[in-house]
C-alpha positions in Angstrom: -10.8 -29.4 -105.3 -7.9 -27.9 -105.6 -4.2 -30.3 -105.8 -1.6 -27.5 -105.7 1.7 -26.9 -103.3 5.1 -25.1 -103.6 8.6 -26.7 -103.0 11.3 -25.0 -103.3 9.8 -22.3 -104.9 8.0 -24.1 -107.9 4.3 -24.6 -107.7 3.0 -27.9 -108.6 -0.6 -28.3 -109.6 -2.5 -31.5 -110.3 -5.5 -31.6 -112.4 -7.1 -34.5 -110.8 -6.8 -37.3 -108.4 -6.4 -39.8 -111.4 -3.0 -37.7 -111.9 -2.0 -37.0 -108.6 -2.2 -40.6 -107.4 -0.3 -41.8 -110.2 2.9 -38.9 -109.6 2.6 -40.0 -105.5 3.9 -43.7 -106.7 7.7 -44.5 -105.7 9.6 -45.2 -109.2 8.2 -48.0 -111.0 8.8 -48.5 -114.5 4.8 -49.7 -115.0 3.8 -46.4 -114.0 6.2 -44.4 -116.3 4.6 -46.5 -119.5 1.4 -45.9 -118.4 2.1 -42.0 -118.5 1.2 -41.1 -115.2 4.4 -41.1 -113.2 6.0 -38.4 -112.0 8.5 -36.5 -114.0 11.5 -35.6 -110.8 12.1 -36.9 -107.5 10.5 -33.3 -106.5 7.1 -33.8 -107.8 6.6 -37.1 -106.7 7.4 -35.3 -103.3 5.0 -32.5 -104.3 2.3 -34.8 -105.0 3.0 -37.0 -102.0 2.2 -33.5 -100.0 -0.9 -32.8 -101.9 -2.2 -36.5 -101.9 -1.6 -36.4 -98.0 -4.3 -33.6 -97.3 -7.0 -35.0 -99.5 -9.8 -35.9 -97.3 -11.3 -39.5 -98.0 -14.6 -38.6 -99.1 -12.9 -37.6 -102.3 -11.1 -40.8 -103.3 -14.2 -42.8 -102.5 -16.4 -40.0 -104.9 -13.1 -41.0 -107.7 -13.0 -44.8 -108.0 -11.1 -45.9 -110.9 -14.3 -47.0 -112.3 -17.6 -45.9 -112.1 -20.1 -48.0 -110.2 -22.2 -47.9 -113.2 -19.2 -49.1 -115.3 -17.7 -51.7 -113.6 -18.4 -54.9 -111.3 -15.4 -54.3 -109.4 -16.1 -51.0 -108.1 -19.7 -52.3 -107.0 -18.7 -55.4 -105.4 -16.0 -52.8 -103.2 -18.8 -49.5 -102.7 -21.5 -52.6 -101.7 -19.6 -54.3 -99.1 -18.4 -50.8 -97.6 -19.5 -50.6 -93.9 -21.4 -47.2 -94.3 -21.5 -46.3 -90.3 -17.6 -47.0 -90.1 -17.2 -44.9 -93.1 -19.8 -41.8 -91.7 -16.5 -42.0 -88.9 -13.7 -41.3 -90.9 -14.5 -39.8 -93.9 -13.6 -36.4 -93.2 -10.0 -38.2 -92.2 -7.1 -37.0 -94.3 -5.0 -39.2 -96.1 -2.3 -37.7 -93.7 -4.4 -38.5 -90.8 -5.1 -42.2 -91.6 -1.0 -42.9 -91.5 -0.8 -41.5 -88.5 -3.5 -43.4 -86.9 -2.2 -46.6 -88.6 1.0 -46.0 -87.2 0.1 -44.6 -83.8 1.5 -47.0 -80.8 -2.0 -46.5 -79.3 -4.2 -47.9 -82.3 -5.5 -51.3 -81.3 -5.1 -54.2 -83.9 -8.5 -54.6 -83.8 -9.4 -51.0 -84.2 -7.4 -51.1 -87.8 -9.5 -55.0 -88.7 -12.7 -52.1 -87.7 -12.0 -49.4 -89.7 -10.8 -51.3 -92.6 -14.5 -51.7 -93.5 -14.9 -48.9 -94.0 -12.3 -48.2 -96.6 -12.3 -48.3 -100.1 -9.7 -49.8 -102.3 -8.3 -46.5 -103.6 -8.2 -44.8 -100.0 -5.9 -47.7 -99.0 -3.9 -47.4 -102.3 -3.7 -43.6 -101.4 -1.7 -44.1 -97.8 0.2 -46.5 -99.4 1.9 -44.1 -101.5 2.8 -41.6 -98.5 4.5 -44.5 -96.4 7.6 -45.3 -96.5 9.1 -49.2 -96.9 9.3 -49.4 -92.7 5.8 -47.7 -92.4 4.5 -50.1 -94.6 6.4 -53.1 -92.4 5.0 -51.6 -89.2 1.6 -50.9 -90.0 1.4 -54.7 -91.7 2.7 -55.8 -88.8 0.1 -55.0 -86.5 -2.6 -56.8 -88.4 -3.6 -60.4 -88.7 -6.2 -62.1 -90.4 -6.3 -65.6 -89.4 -8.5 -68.5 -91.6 -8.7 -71.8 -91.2 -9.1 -74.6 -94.5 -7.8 -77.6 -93.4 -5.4 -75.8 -90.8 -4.9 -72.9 -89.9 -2.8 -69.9 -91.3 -2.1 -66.6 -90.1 -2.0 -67.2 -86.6 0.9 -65.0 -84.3 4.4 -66.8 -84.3 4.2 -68.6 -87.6 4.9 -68.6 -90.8 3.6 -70.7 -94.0 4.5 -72.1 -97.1 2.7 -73.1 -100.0 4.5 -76.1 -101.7 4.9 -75.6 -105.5 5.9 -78.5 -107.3 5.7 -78.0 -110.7 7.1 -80.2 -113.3 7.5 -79.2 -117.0 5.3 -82.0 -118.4 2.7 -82.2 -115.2 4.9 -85.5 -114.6 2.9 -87.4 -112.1 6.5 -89.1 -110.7 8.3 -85.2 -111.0 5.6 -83.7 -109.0 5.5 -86.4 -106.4 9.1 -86.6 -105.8 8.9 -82.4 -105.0 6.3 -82.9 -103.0 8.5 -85.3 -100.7 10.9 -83.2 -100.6 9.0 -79.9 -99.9 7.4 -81.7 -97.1 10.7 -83.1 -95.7 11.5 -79.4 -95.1 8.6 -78.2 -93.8 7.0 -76.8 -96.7 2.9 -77.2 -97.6 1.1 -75.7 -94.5 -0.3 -73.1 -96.5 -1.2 -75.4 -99.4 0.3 -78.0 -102.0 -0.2 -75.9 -105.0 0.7 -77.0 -108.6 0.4 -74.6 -111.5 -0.6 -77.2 -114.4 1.2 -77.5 -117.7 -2.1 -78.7 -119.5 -5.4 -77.2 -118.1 -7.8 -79.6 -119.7 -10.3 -81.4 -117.2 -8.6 -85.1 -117.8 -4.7 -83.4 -116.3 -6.2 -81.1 -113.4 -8.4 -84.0 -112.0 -5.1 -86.7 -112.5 -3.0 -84.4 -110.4 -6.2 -83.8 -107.5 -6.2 -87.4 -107.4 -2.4 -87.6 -106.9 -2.3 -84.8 -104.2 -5.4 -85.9 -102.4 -4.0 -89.5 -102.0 -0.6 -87.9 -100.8 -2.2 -86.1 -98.1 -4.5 -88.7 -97.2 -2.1 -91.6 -96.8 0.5 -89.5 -94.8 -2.5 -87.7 -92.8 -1.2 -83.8 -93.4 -3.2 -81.7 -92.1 -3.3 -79.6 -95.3 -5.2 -78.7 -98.6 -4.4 -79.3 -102.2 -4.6 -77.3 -105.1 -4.6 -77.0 -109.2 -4.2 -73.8 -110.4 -6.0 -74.4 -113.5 -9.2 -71.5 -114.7 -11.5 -71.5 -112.2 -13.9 -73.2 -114.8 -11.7 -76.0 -115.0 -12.0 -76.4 -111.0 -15.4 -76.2 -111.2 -16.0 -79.0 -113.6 -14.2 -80.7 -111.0 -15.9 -79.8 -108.0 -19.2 -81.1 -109.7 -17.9 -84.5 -110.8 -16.3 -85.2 -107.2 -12.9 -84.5 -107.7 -11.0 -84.1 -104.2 -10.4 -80.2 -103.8 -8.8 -78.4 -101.1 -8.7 -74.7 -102.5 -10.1 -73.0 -105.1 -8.2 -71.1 -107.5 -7.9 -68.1 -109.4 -5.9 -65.4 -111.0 -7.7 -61.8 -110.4 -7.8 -58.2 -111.4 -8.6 -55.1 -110.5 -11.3 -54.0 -113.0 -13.9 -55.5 -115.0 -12.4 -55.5 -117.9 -9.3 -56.8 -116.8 -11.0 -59.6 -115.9 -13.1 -60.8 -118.6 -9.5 -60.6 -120.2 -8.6 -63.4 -117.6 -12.3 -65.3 -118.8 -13.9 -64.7 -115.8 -16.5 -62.2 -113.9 -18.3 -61.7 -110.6 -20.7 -64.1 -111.4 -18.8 -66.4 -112.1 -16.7 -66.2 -108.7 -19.8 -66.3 -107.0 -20.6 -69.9 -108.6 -16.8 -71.0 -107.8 -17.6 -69.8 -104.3 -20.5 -71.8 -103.7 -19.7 -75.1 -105.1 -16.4 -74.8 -103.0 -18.3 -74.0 -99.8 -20.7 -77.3 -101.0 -18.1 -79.6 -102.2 -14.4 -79.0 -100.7 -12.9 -81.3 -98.8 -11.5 -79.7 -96.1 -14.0 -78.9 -92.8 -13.7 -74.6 -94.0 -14.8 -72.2 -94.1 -11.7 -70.3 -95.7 -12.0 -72.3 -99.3 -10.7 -69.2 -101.9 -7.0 -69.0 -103.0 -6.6 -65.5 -106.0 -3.2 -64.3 -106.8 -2.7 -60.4 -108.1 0.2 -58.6 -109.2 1.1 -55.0 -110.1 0.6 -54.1 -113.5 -1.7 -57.1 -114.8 -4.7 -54.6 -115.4 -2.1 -52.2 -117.1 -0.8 -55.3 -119.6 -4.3 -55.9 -120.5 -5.2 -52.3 -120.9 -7.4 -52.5 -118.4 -6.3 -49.9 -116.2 -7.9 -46.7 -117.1 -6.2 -44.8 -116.8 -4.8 -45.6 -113.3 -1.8 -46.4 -111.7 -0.7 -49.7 -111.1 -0.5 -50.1 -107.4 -4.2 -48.3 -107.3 -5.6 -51.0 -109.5 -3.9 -53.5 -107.3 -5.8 -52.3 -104.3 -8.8 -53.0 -105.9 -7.9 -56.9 -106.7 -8.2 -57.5 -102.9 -11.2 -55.6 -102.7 -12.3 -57.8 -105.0 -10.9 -60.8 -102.9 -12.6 -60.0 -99.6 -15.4 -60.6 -101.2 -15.3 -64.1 -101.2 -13.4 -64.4 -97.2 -10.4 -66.3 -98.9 -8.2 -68.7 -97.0 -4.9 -67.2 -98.4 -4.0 -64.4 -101.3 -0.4 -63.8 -102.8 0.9 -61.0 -105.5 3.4 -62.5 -107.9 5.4 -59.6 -107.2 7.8 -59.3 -110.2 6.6 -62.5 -111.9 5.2 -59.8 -114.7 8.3 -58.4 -115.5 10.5 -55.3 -116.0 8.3 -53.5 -117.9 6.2 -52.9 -114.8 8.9 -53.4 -112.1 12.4 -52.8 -113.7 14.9 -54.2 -110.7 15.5 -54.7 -107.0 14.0 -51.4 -105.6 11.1 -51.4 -107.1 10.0 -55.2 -107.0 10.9 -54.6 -103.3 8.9 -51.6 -103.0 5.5 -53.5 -105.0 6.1 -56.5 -102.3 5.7 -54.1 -99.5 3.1 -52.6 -100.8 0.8 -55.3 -101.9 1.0 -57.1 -98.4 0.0 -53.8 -96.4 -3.0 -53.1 -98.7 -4.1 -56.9 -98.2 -3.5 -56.8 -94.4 -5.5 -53.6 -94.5 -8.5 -54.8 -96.7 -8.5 -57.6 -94.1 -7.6 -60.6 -96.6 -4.8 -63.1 -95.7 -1.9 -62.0 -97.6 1.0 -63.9 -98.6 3.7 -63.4 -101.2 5.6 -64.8 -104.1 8.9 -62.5 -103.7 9.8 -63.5 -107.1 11.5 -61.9 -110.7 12.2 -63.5 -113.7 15.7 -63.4 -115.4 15.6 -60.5 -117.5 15.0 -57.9 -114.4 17.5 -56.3 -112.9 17.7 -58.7 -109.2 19.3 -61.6 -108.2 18.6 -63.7 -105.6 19.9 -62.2 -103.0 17.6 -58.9 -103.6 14.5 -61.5 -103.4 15.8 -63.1 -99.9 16.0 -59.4 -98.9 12.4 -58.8 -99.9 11.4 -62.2 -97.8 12.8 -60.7 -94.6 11.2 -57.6 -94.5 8.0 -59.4 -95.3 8.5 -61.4 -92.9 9.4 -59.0 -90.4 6.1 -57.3 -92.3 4.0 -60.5 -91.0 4.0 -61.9 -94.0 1.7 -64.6 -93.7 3.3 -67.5 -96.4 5.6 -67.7 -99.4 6.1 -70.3 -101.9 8.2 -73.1 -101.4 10.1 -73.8 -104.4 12.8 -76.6 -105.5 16.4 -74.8 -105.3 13.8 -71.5 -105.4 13.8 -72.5 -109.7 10.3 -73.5 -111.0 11.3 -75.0 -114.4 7.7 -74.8 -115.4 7.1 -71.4 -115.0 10.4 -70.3 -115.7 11.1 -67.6 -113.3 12.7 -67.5 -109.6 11.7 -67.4 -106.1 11.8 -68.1 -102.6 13.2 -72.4 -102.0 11.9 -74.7 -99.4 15.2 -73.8 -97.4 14.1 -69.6 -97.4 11.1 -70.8 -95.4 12.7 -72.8 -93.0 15.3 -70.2 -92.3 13.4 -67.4 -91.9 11.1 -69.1 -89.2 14.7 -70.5 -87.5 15.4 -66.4 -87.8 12.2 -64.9 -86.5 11.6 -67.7 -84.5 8.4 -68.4 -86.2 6.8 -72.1 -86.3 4.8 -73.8 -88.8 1.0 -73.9 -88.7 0.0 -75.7 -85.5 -1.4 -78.7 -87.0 1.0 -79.1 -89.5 4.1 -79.0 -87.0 2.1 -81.5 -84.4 2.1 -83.6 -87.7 5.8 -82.8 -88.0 6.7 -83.8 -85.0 4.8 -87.2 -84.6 7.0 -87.6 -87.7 10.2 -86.8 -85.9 11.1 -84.0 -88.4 10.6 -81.4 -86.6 11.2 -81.5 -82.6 10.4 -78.0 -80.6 10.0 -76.3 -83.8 13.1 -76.7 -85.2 13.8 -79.4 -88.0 15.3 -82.7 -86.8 18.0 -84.9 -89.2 15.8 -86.3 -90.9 14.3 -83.2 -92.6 15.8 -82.5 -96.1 15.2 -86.5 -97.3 12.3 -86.5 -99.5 13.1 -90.7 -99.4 11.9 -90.6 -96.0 8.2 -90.9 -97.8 9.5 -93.9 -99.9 10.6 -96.1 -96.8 7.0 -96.8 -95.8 
């Protein structure tokens, strides 16, 4: 195959589609110290051209991986629905944005066809849309799943409370809790990220959350975002688990790097279907993120949004009940400022809609990148414009534990008061028989986490 075009006089050949997808990226510093980004604003533009005439067929013949070489790319070739595929493969890139973004292409239509994409055909119209393409096209899917409630759903918007406490403070945690909940917060899940990962600390804080929700009766799940071995243990000696947890990327060996496989998954995902507390089925949480194959130098090769396609290939695999990218929780070296973790945050959620996984996001940075917090609350409107369907719920949007910033249990509540979006249905009828929340907005007595004390 040939990847050639003139612009403006100068001819720009490609000598694969490893190279071609890379040079189609917008700007992002990961790509640029992986070596595959484009040299001018004129070649990405070349190589946007070129990568919009490839037919399909050809990215699913160049997976990142070969299906011999790597569990990923079998795990996204085997679940690939072969008759939806025999329907679109001669489809150009070019042509699948247009039909993504054609006013007469039914929601479900897009949930179809998805099945019979691979990861790097999605990752490939990613890179010829544009930020509002990308809102509009996410827009018009939804992928709704159901743990203990019920996220997803048209007209709301979630939240996953995050109350992480330096030492794993049992008092610390609590007291965040409170106050996420006084706000709204924790309809997508109560989710701590533990200090120490060892069995005795993960099961302490299951305990703690499980007794939280069960005294106040939220219709919620709980989480510890220990390994997934950790969790496991758990499951097996009875521990009260909502969600299971784990970090994910998009090749083989960037996951062993993480201490974990497909196997391994699959054993996760069977004792949580067994053992979880909630009634189901939705029982899998994974987070991704641009650039985690290409820190481990996992990648091959590859791009960075390309690889990140494949993580929720990966993910579909296991029907999860919510996924988020930590979008610039990685760090300059992969997305440098504003524009670019923006860019990433947009990206990720459209390629999750479109492999059909429920797709959240941490619109996050950590201090040494080039954003402030106004450039994240700008990133949490378009998503939400986008559909979006959670972010975290932070105190003061600082997690002192994981050191980095992001989106506060206020952004949530006033970006549903903005898009007139709702909580998840069970958790707002819980509001409400609370009294704070009345007609979907939040009464007086929201914002006092000692509301939960006075009982």
């Amino acid at each position: 195959m040939i990847l050639r075009t003139k612009l403006f006089g100068k001819t720009y050949e490609f000598p694969d589609l490893r190279i071609l997808m890379g040079k189609a990226n917008e700007e992002k510093s990961g790509d640029r110290l992986a070596g595959v980004a484009a040299a001018s604003t004129a070649e990405r533009a070349a190589a946007k051209m070129v990568l919009a005439a490839v037919p399909l067929w050809a990215l699913r013949e160049s997976p990142v991986a070969s299906y011999e070489q790597d569990e990923v790319t079998r795990v996204i070739f085997d679940a690939l629905n072969e008759t939806t595929y025999a329907e679109i493969k001669n489809w150009t890139v070019g042509e699948l944005r247009e039909w993504l973004l054609a006013n007469t292409t039914p929601p479900e239509e897009i949930r179809r066809v998805s099945n019979g994409l691979t990861a790097e055909m999605i990752a490939a119209v990613t890179k010829i849309m544009s930020n509002m393409d990308l809102i509009l096209a996410a827009s018009k899917i939804r992928v709704i799943c159901h743990c203990a409630n019920t996220i997803g759903l048209p007209g709301t918007l979630s939240s996953r409370l995050q109350p992480n406490d330096p030492t794993d403070s049992p008092e610390g945690v609590r007291a965040s809790i409170y106050e996420g909940l006084s706000y709204g917060s924790g309809d997508s899940v109560i989710g701590i990220n533990p200090v120490d990962d060892s069995y005795a600390s993960v099961a302490r804080l299951l305990d703690m959350t499980h007794e939280i929700i069960k005294t106040w009766e939220i219709p919620t799940q709980n989480c510890v975002l220990a390994h997934v071995t950790t969790q496991m243990r758990c499951l097996k000696n009875g521990s009260p688990v909502g969600l299971v947890f784990q970090s994910i990327c998009g090749s083989q060996k960037g996951n062993e790097s993480f201490g974990i496989s497909v196997g391994m998954l699959d054993e996760a995902y069977e004792l949580a279907k067994k053992y979880c507390v909630p009634a189901g089925p939705n029982y899998m949480y994974f987070e991704t993120g641009q650039g985690s194959a290409l820190s481990a130098n996992a990648h091959h090769g590859w791009d960075q949004l390309t690889l990140e396609a494949r993580n929720y290939g990966l993910a579909k695999r296991y029907a999860p009940f919510q996924v988020n990218t930590v979008v610039g929780f990685i760090g300059p070296e992969y997305l440098y400022d504003a524009s670019q973790i923006q860019r990433a945050g947009l990206e990720d959620h459209f390629m999750g809609k479109l492999t059909g996984i429920s797709m959240g996001v941490d619109a996050c940075y950590t201090n040494h990148a080039r954003i402030d917090q106004n450039g994240v609350e700008n990133l949490a409107v378009l998503l939400t414009a986008a559909g979006c369907n959670y972010f975290m719920g932070i105190p003061m949007s600082d997690d002192t534990m994981l050191s980095y910033q992001s989106t506060s249990f206020h952004d949530t509540a006033a970006l549903r008061q903005l898009f007139r979006l709702r909580p998840a249905p069970e958790f707002e009828a819980w509001m409400e028989s609370l009294g704070l929340m009345h007609g979907g907005i939040l009464t007086e007595k929201a914002g006092d986490p000692s509301f939960f004390l006075k009982r």
